[in-house]
N, C-alpha and C positions, 0 to 999 in steps of 0.2 A: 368885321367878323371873319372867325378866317377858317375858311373852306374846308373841310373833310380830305383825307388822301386816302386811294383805295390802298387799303393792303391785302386786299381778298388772295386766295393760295391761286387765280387766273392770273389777277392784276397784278401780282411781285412777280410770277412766272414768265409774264411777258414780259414788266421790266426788265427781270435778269438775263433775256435773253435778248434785248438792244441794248442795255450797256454790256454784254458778250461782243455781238457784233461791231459794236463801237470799239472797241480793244482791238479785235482781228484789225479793221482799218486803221486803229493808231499803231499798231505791230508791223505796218510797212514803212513808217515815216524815215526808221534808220535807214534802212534798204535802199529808198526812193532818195535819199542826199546823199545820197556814195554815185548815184551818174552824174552829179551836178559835181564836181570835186573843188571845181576853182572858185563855188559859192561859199562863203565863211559860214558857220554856225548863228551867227546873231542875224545874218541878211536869212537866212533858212527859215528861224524860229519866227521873225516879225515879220515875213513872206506868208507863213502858212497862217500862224495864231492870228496877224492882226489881219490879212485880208478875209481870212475863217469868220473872226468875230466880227465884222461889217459889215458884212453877206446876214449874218444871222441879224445881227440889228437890222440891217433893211428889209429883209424878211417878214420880220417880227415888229415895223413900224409901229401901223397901226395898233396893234394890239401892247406898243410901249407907250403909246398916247393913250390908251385909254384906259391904261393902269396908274398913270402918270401921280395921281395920289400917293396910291398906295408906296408907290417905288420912291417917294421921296419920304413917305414916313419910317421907311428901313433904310437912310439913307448910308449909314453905317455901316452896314450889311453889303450894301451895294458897291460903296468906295473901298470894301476890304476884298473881295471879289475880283473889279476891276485892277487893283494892283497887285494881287496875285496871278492874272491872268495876263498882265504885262511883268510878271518876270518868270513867271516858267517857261515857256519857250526859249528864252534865251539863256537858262538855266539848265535845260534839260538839251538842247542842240549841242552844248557847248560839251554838257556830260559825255554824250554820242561820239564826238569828234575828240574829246582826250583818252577815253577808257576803251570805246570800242563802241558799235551798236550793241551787243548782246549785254556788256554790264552795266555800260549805261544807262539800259531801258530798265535792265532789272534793279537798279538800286532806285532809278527815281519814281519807277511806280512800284518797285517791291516795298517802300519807304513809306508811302501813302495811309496802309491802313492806319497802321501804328499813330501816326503825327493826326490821322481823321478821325481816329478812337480818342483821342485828346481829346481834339478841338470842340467834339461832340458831347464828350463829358463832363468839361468846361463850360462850355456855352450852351449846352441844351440837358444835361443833366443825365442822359440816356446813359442807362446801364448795360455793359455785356453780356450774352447769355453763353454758355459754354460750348454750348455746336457756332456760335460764333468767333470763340476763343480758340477752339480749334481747329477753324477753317483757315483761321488766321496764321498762327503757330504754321501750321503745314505749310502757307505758300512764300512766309516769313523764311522758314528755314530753307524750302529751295530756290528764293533768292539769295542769300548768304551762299549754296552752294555754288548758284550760276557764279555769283560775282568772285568766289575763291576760285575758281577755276578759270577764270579768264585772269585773273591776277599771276595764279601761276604760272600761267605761258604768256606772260605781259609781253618777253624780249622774241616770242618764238613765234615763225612766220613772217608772210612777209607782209599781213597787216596790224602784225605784233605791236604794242603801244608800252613804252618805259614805264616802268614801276612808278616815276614818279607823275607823270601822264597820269598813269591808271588813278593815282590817289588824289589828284587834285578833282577830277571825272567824278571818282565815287563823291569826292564831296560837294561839289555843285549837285550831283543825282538829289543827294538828302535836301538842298534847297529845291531841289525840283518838286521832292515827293512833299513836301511840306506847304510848298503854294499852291500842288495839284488840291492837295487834302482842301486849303484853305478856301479854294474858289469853291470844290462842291460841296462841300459844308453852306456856301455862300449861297447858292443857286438851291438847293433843297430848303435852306431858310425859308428864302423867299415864297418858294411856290409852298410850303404848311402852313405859311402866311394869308394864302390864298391868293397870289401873283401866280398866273397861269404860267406855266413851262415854257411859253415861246416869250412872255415877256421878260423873264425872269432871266433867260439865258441870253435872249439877245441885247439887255441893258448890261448885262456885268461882260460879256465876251464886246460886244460896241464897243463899251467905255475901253475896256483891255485895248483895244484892235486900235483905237485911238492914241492910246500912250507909247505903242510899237508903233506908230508913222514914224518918228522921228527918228528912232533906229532905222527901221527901213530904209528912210533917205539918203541916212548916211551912210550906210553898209549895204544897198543893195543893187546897185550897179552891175555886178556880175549877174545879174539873173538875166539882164537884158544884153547879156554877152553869145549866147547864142540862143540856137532855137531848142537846144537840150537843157539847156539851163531854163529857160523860161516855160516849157514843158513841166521839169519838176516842180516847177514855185505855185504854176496852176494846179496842179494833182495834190499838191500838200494841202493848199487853202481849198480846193473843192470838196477833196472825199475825205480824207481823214479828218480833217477841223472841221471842215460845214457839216456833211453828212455826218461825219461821227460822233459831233457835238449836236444834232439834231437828235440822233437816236441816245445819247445820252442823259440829254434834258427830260426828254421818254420817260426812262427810266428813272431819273429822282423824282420823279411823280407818284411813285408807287414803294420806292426805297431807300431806307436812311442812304446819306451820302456815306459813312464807312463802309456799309454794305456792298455799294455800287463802286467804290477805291479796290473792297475786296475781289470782287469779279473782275476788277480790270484787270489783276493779277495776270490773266491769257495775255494780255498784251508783251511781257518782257516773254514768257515761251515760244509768242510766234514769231517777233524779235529776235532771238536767235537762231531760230531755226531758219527763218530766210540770212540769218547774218550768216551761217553757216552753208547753204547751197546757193547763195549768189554771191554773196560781198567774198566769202572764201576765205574767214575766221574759221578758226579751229577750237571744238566745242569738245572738252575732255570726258571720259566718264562723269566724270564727279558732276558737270555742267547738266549731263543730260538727266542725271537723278535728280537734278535740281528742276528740272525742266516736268520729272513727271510726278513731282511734289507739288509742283503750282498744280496743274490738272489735278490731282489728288484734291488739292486744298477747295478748286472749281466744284466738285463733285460733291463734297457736304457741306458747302455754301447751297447749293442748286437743288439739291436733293429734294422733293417734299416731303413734311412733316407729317404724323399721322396725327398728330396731339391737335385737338379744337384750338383756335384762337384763343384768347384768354380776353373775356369780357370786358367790355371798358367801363369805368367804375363812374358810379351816377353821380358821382360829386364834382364830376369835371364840366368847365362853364369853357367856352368859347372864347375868353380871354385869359384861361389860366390851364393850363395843360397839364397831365398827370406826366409823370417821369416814366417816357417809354424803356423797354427794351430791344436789342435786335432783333428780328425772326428768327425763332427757335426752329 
């Protein structure tokens, strides 16, 4: 039978504000591998993701044993999860380290809702509502900003990245944003499934955190090169993956996974703006209007509604679900 999820105007407000804070902590990861310099992107990505998702599996043991049913009768669900969660991170590292942190972060999670709006629509039938359309729209368009402006000054400075750098970047971003999409679409399945949030996340981030060992082994040598390098590979996997994917499991408890892709939009804003007072990219006008379009887009995602819930209709059974919309 599968379990109720609150969407009370409390229960999505506190969602929305752990997957908020989940974004801020993944909005340092470009920052936090610019001190590690001599560590590659792929030893980065299966440093932070796969010992992030092991930690949460171990975490989350018992309570992955005692769902163990259920988690094999979505087993689909769960092996598509898992292999989207071992290739973002080395999808999204890689982005970081060709285009830049700031356009990087912003193509692979500015990419998300769109490719999570799909997969949603696709696979769960869920229609748009228009204050979700143009939550969207708004933080859609100033990532296109962020990323035209960092393209433009590709050659200029001295952490400036080749035009053709920048495009090969932007396009691993879009496999980034499309496996982010695919994992929490993955992980919200399960728990409307009635798979509680700690099992749910620490079976598909485990299994992920498992397929990244093997990269790690290969590629991850430099982290144990000094004590600044192995510093950062701790701080990735502790607070932005563990912690951040705690507080985001959170929150698909209470919100479709597009919804929670849309909120993380904060995360490429505060991405450049630390890529700009530390790492010491240069973030043009046009970058920062893009910057205060995502907050725009945050603002009537987050906003509450005055309009009552809309009734859930008495012909829905427990094994057949009416065709939701996003929160209006």
């Amino acid at each position: 039978m599968t379990r109720p999820t609150g969407h009370g105007p409390g229960s999505a407000g506190v969602a929305a504000v752990c997957v908020l804070m989940a974004s801020v902590l993944w909005g340092t990861t470009g920052t936090a591998a610019t001190f590690a310099p001599g560590v590659g992107p792929l030893a980065i990505g299966a440093a932070a993701m796969g010992v992030g998702g092991l930690l949460q599996a171990l975490r989350a043991a018992p309570l992955i044993v005692r769902e163990a049913a259920g988690l094999r009768a979505h087993r689909g669900v769960v092996v598509t999860g898992a292999l989207s969660v071992g290739a973002y991170p080395l999808a999204f590292y890689s982005s970081m380290h060709l285009a830049g942190v700031a356009a990087g972060t912003v193509v692979s999670i500015g990419s998300a809702p769109l490719a999570s709006a799909l997969v949603e629509r696709v696979g769960d039938g869920r229609r748009l509502t228009r204050r979700w359309s143009a939550g969207a729209a708004l933080g859609l368009t100033g990532t296109v900003l962020l990323c035209l402006a960092q393209t433009a000054g590709a050659e200029a400075g001295p952490t400036g990245h080749s035009t053709p750098s920048t495009v090969l970047g932007v396009a691993l971003g879009l496999v980034a944003g499309s496996t982010y999409a695919l994992y929490s679409w993955a992980a919200h399945r399960l728990i409307s499934r009635g798979i509680p949030s700690g099992a749910a996340m620490g079976t598909v981030f485990g299994l992920g955190g498992l397929l990244l060992l093997p990269v790690l082994t290969a590629t991850g040598a430099p982290l144990l090169a000094s004590w600044t390098n192995a510093a950062v590979g701790a701080y990735m996997a502790l607070i932005p993956m563990f912690l951040g994917y705690l507080l985001f499991g959170w929150g698909l408890t209470h919100v479709p996974a597009s919804t929670a892709t849309t909120l993380s939009l904060l995360e490429p804003a505060v991405a450049a703006v630390l890529a700009v007072l530390v790492v010491g990219e240069r973030l043009p006008p046009l970058g920062w209007a893009g910057t205060a379009l995502v907050v725009g887009c945050l603002a009537v995602l987050t906003t509450p509604s005055r309009r009552p819930a809309p009734k859930l209709r008495a012909t829905a059974t427990p094994t057949t679900e009416p065709e939701q919309a996003y929160p209006t």
